[in-house]
N, C-alpha and C positions, 0 to 999 in steps of 0.2 A: 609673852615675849621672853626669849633668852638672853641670859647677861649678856652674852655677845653681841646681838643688836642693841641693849640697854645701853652697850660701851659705844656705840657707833655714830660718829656726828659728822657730817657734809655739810660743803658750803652750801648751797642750794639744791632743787628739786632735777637739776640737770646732771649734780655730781651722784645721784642715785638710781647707779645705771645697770644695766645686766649686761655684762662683755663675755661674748664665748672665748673658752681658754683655746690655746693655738692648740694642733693636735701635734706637734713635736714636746709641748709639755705634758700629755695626755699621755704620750709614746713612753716618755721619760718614768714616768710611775707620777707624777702632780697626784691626782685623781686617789691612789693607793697611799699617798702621803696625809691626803683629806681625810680619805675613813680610816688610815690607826690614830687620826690624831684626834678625834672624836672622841673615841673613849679614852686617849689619856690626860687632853687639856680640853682646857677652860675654852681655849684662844686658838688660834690655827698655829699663829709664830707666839708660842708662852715668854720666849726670852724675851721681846719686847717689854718697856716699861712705859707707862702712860703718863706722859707729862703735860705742860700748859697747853702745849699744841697739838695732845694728840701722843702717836706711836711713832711719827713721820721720825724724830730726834738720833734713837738709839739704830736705826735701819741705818738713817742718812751717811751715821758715822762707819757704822760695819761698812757699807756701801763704799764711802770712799777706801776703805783701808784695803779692800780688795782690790776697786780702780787702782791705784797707784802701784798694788805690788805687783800685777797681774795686768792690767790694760796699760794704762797711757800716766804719764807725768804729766802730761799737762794739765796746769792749772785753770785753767777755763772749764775741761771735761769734768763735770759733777753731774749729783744723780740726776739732778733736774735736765742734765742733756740729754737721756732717755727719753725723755719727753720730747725734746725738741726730735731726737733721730725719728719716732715712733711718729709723729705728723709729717715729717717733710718724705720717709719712707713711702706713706700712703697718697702726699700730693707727689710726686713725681711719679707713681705707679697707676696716676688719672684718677683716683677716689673722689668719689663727691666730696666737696667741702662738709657735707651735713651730714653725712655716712662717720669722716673723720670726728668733727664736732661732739658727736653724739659718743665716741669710743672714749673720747679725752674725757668727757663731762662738760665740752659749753655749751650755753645754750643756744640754740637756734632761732629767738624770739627776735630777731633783727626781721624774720621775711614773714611776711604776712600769710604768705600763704604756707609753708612748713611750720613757722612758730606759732601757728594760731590755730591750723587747722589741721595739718599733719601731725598724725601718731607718730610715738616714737618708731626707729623701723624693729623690724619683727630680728630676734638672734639668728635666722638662717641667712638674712640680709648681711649680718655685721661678723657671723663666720666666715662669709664667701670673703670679704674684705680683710679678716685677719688672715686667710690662708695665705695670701700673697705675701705676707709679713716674712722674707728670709733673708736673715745677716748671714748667713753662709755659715753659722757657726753648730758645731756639735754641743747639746745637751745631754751632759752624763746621767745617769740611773739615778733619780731622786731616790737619796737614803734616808728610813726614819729616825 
């Protein structure tokens, strides 16, 4: 095991998930940002610091400081409303509830028949459902 999964802790067996990346961030260089940053950090994001909770802290903050100079003043819009945009995106575009479930990290152990007896679904399944994922926005050329 690599320190990198050594560093690694999820709420549960649902939040350890395999999400295909979109292919507008594949387009972007993502993928060419993964392998130089292989050989030069430890981490994927090194400037993150690991506190009580995790890395979530020092993002959250960057996170806002862009929101507000750059997206929206409004104070309700926080990171966690990505989250919110990112599920209601894929129920309004007819996703399965358990397609979306599974992208977020919850689990599905409410249906007997999915939670108990259905595999998780296969990443060709949960690609075809990220594809549809477009806020109409331009992604610039990931810089290293």
């Amino acid at each position: 095991m690599n320190s990198e999964a050594a560093d690694k802790e999820v709420k549960n067996s649902a939040s350890q998930r395999v999400i295909p990346i979109h292919p507008e961030l594949i387009k972007a260089g993502f993928l060419t940002y993964v392998d130089q940053s292989k050989g030069a950090h430890e981490r994927l994001w090194p400037a993150l610091t690991k506190r009580r909770d995790g890395y979530a802290h020092d993002f959250g903050k960057w996170f806002q400081r862009i929101n507000r100079a750059s997206i929206t003043d409004e104070p309700r819009k926080v990171f966690h409303s990505l989250r919110h945009s990112f599920v209601d995106f894929f129920k309004q575009a007819g996703t399965p509830e358990a397609v979306i479930a599974e992208m977020v990290g919850h689990s599905n152990e409410k249906s007997m028949t999915m939670g108990r007896y259905g595999k998780r679904y296969q990443p060709k399944v949960l690609l075809e459902a990220m594809m549809l994922l477009d806020y109409g926005v331009t992604i610039p050329e990931w810089k290293v």
